[in-house]
C-alpha positions in Angstrom: -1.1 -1.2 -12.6 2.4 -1.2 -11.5 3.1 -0.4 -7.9 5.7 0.8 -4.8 4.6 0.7 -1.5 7.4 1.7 1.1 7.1 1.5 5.0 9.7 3.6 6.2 10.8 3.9 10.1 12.4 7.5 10.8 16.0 7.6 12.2 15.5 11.1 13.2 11.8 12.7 14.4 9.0 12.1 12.4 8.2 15.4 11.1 11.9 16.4 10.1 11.8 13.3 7.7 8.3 14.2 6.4 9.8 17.9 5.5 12.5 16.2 3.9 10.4 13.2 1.7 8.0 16.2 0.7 11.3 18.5 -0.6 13.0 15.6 -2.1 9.9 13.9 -3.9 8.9 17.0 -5.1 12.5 18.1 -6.4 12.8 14.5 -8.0 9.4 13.7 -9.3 9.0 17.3 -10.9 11.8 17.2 -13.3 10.1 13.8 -15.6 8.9 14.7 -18.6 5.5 15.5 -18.6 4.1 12.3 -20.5 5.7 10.2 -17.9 4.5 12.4 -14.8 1.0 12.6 -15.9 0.5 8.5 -15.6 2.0 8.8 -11.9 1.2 9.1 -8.5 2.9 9.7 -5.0 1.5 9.8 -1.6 2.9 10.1 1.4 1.4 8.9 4.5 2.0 8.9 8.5 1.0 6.6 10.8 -1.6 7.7 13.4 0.0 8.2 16.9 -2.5 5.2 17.8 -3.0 2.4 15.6 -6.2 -0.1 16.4 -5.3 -2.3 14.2 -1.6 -3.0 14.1 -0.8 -6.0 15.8 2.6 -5.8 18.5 3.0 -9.4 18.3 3.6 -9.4 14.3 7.3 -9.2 13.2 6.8 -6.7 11.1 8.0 -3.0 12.3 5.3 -0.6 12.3 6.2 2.1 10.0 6.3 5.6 11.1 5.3 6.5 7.2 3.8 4.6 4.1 4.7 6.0 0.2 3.0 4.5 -2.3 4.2 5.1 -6.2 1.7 4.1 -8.9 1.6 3.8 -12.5 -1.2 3.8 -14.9 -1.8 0.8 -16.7 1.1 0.2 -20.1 3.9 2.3 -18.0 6.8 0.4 -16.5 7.9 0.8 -12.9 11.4 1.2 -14.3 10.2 4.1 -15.9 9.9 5.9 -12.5 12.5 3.5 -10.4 15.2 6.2 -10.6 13.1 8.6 -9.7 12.1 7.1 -6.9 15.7 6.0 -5.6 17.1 9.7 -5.6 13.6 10.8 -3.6 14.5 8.7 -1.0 17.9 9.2 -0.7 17.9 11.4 2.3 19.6 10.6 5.7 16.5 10.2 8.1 15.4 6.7 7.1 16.3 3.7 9.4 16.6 1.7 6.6 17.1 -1.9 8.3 13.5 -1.4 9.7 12.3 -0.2 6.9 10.5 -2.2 3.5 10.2 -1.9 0.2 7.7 -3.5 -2.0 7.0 -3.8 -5.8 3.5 -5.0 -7.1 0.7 -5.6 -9.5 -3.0 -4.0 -8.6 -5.6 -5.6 -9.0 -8.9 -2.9 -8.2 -12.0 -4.2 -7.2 -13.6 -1.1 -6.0 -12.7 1.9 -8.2 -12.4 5.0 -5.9 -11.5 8.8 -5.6 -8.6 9.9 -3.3 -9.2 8.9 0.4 -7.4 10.6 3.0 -7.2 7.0 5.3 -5.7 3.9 3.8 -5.6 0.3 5.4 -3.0 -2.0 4.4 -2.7 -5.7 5.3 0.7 -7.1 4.5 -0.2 -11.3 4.4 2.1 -14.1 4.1 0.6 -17.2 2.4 0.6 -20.0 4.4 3.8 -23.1 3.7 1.3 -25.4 3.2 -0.3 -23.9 -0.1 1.5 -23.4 -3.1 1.4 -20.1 -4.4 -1.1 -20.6 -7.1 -3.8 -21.7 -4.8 -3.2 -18.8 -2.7 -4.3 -16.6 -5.4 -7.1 -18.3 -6.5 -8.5 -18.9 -3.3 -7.6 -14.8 -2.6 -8.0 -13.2 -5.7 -11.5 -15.5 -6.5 -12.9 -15.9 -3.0 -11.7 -14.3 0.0 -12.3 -10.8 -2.0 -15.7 -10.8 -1.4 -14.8 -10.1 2.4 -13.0 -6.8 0.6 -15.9 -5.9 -1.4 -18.9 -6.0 1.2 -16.8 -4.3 3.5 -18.7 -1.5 5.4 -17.2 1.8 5.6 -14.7 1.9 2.7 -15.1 3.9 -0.7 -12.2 1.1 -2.1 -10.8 -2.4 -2.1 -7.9 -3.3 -3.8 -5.8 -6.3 -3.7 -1.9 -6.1 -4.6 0.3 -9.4 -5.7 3.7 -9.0 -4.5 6.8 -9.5 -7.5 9.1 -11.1 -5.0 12.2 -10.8 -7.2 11.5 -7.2 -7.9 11.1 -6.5 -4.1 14.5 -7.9 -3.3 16.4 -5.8 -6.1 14.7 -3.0 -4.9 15.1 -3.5 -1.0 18.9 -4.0 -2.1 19.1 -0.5 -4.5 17.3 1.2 -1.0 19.6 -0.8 1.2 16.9 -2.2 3.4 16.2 -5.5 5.0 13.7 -7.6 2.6 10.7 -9.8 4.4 8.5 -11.8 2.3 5.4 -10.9 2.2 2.6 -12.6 -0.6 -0.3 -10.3 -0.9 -1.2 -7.4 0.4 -4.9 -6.0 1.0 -5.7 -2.2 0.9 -9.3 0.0 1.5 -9.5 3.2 1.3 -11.7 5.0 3.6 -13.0 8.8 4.7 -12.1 8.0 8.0 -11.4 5.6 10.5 -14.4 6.8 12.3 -15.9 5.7 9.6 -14.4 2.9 8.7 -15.2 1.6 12.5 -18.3 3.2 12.7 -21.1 0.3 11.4 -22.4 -2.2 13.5 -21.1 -4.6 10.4 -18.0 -4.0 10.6 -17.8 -6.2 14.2 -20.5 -8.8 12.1 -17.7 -9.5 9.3 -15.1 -9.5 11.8 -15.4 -12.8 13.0 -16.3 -14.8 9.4 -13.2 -13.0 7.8 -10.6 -14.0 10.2 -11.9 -17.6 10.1 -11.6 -17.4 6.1 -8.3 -15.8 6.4 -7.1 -19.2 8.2 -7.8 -21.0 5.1 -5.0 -19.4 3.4 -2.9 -16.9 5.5 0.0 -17.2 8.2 -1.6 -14.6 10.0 1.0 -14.6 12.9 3.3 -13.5 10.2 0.9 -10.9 8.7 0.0 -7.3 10.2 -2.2 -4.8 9.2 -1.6 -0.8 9.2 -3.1 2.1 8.8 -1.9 5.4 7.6 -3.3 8.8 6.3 -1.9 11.1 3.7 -0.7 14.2 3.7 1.5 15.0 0.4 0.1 14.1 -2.9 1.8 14.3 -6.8 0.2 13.6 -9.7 -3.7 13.4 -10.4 -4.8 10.6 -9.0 -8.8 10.6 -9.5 -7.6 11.5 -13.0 -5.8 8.4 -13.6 -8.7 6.4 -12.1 -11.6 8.0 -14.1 -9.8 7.6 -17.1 -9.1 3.5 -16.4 -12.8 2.8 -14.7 -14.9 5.4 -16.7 -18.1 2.9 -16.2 -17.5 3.8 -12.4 -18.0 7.4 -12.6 -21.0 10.0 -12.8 -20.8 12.2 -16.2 
């Protein structure tokens, strides 16, 4: 599936440029025709006042609000790419803090709509070449992902670099590399940090991580939503039917 993620920094107070997102998303997105708008998704998220697990040291800006854009599977992102462009055109983003990012999902645990999302934006380490990066990621560091305690979902997301740039240049906003990036989908963070086995995997998952990842270029967010388009458990019971009760 073909996918936007956007971490935006506000130029003016946070909830003036959620108002605005939600009025100019829903003005933009509202007007495709109907085939196209029923294979896509929006979601806005905000940052939590405190983040556990957002790192101060990282380079990367913590983002005052995540959007993600998805397609289903056999639809384009350039389908959607203007639409997307004209939603954010409004005058509260700080764009040279902010990031754009195109990719390719890969799901390894279907889920419903989650209110919390974790995303960990990873840099693959110089020594490495980019193929062995996915394989070791995509093949063996996912079963970290998958045995994870407290989530309802595990995805993994390959970044098109190229793709990112053009975008980051349409948007006007400074591009940083960044390889891979790792999202769960949780009820809550209570849960999510709630099991005794969440502190057990710690430890084993950061030492894997060092196989592959820069991690002092990497950073990890978390974010919950609170605007939705489109029919997202719709579009996920449809691809992953075998995952879902009759």
């Amino acid at each position: 599936m073909a996918k936007a993620l956007l971490f935006l920094k506000a130029g003016v107070a946070t909830a003036e440029l959620e108002a605005e997102l939600r009025a100019s998303f829903k003005e933009n997105f509202s007007v495709l025709d109907p085939p196209l708008l029923n294979n896509v998704t929006v979601r806005l998220m905000r940052s939590p006042e405190f983040d556990p697990l957002y790192n101060t040291e990282s380079p990367h800006v913590h983002p005052d609000l995540v959007i993600e854009v998805l397609t289903a599977p056999g639809l384009v992102f350039s389908a959607v790419e203007e639409a997307l462009v004209n939603s954010l055109d409004v005058a509260g983003i700080d764009c040279e803090q902010s990031l754009a990012l195109l990719m390719h999902q890969r799901v390894y645990l279907p889920h419903a709509p989650q209110p919390v999302n974790f995303h960990y934006l990873m840099l693959r380490r110089e020594d490495l070449s980019p193929a062995d990066y996915c394989d070791y990621y995509s093949h063996y560091h996912c079963r970290f992902g998958i045995h994870c305690p407290g989530i309802e979902g595990y995805s993994q997301n390959y970044i098109d670099q190229t793709g990112s740039q053009q975008l980051c240049r349409t948007l006007a906003m400074a591009y940083r590399e960044v390889t891979s990036i790792s999202e769960m989908n949780t009820p809550s963070l209570e849960v999510f940090f709630g099991s005794p086995a969440m502190m057990e995997l710690a430890e084993p998952t950061t030492m894997d991580e060092q196989r592959f990842v820069d991690r002092e270029q990497s950073v990890m967010f978390t974010s919950e939503v609170f605007f939705e388009l489109g029919d997202m458990a719709t579009i996920h019971q449809a691809i992953y039917p075998q995952h879902y009760d009759d």
